[in-house]
C-alpha positions in Angstrom: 16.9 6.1 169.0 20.4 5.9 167.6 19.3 5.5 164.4 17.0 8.9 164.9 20.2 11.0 166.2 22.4 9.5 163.4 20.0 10.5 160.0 19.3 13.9 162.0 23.4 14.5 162.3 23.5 13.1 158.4 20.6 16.4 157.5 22.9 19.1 160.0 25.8 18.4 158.0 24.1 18.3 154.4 23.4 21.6 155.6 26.1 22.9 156.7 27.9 21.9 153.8 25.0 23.8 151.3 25.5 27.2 154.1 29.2 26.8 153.1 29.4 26.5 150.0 26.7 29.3 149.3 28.9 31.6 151.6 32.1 30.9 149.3 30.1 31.6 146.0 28.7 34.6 147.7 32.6 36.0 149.3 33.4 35.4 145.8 31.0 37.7 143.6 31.3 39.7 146.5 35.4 40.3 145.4 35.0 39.9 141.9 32.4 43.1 142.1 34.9 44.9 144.4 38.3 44.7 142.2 38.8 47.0 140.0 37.2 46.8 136.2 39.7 46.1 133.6 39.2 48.2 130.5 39.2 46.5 127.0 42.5 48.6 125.8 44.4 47.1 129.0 43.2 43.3 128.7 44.4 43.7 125.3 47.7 45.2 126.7 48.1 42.7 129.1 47.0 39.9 126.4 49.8 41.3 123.5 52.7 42.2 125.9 52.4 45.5 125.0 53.8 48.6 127.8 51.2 49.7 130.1 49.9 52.9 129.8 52.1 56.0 131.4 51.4 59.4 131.7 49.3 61.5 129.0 51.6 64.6 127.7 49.6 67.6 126.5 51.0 70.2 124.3 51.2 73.8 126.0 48.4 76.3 126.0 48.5 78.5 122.6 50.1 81.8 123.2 47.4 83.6 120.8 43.8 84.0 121.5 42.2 85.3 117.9 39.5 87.1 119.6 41.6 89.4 122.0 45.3 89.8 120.1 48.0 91.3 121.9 51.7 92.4 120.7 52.5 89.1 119.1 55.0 87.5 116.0 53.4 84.4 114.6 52.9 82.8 110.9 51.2 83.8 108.8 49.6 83.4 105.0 48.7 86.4 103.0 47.2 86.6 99.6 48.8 89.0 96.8 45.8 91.1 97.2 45.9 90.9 101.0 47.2 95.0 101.7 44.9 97.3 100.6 43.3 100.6 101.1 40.0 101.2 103.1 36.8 103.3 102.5 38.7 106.0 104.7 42.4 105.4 102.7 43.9 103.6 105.6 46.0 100.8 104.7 44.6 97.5 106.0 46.2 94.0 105.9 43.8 90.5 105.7 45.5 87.4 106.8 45.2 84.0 108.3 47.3 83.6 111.5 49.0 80.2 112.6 50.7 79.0 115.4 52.1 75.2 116.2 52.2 73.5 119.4 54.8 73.2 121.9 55.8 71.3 124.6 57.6 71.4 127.3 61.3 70.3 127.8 60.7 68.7 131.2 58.1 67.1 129.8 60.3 65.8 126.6 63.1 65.0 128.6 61.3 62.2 130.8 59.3 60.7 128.0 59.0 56.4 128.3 57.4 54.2 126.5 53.9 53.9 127.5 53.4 57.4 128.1 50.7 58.7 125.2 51.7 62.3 123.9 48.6 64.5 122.0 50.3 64.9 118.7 48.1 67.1 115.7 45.2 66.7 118.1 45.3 63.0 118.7 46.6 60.7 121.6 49.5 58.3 120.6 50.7 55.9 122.9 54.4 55.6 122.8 56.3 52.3 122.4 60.1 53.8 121.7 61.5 56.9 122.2 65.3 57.4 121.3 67.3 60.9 121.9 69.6 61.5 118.9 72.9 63.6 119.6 71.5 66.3 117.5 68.5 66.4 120.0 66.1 65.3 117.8 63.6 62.9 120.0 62.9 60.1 117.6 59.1 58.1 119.1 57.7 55.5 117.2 60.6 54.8 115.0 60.6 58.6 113.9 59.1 59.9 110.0 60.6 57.8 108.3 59.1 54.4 109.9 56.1 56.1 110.8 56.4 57.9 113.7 57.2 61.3 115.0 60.2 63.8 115.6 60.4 66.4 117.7 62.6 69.0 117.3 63.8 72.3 119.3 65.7 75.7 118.8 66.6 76.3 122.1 66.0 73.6 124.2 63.3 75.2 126.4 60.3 74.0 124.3 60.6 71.2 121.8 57.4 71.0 118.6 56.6 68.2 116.5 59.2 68.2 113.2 58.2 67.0 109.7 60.3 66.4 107.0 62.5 69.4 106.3 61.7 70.8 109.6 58.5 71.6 108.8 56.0 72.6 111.7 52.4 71.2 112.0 50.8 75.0 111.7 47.6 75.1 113.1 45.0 77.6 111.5 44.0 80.2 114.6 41.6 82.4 112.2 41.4 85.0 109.4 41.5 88.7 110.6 41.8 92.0 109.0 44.1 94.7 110.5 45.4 97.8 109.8 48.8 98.3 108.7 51.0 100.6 110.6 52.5 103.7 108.8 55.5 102.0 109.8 55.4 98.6 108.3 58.2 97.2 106.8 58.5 94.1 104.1 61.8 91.8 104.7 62.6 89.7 102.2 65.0 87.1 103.1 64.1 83.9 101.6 67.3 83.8 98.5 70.4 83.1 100.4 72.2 84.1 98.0 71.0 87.7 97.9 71.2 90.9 100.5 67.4 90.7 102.5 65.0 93.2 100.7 63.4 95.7 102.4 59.8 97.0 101.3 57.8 99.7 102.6 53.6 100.0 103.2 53.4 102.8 100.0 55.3 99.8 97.7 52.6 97.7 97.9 49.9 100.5 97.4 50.9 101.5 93.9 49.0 100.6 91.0 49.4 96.6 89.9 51.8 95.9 92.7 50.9 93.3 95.0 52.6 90.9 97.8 54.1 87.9 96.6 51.9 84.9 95.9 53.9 82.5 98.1 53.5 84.0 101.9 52.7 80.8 104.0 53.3 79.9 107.7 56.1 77.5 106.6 58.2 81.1 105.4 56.3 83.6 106.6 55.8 85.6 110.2 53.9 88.3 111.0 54.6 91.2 113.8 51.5 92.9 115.8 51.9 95.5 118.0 49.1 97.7 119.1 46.4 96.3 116.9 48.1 97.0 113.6 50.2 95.4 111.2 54.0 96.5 111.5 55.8 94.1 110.3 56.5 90.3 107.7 59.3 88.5 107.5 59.7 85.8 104.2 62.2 83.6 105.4 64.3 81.0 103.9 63.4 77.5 104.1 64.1 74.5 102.1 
């Protein structure tokens, strides 16, 4: 009889010991399927020592729409040919508008490393950024290791700064607008010359044409009212 309540004591605790270790494999699926997933970019953050991930800083909203133009100045490129005169002798003006992005000072001021920053359309994650005295903010090492600048002229709104303080013009479309009886031609791209001032009937006159060099980089263009009234050839570089 002892022998029957020992081997049946022997089976309860087999048992028990099975129940309990099943329950421990279970609790423990049970929390691996309830933390969080880890992505593949942060295991191989955590894995390298590289900065965790920050905030994402967008650039701000264009201020042109192409379809539905208001009173704006942006850059522009023009073609020598790019003014002439319509079926009904109005002066019309075809050009390819541009505008860069910008972003905001806020924004700039509180940038870390491991914040990623859309720069020409991509994501780049940030592992230095330096503030020069000049205000230039230096990430990745700046141009010349690689990296980026960005640069301001007022310190409201900062853009991203290539060599020569060139902008990264993005294309907004190709219209073709009137020209206001107005318009004026400035011409202020020698520095060592007076600005030039031309008029809409200058350019209308047998063989003469724009210039073959207006591009965003020296060149803005004034709208007002859906017409043409105004570009500026700047000096640069």
């Amino acid at each position: 009889m002892k022998l029957t309540l020992l081997y049946l004591s022997a089976i309860l605790l087999v048992a028990a010991a099975a129940t309990g270790c099943s329950g421990a494999a279970a609790s423990s699926q049970a929390a691996a399927s309830s933390a969080p997933a880890v992505t593949q970019s942060e295991a191989s953050s955590q894995s390298t020592g590289k900065v965790e991930l920050g905030r994402v800083i967008r650039p701000l909203p264009l201020s042109v729409d192409i379809a539905n133009l208001g009173d704006c100045t942006v850059g522009a490129a023009v073609a020598p040919d790019g003014i002439f005169l319509d079926d009904s002798g109005k002066a019309q003006m075809t050009l390819t508008l541009y505008e860069y992005d910008l972003y905001d000072m806020v924004d700039v001021s509180v940038l870390a490393p491991g914040d990623v920053i859309e720069l020409n359309g991509e994501d780049v994650l940030l592992e230095s950024v330096e503030c020069t005295d000049s205000g230039l903010v230096v990430l990745n090492g700046g141009l010349e290791q690689g990296g980026y600048d960005l640069a301001t002229d007022d310190e409201t709104v900062y853009y991203l700064a290539g060599f020569d303080d060139y902008k990264s013009w993005r294309a907004l479309g190709t219209v073709t607008l009137p020209v206001s009886e107005e318009f004026t031609y400035l011409d202020a791209s020698d520095l060592e010359k007076e600005p030039e001032t031309w008029y809409v009937g200058d350019f209308l006159q047998p063989e003469a044409q724009l210039p073959d060099d207006l591009t965003p980089n020296n060149t803005t263009v004034t709208i007002q009212n859906g017409e043409v009234v105004g570009l500026v050839r700047s000096y640069v570089p």
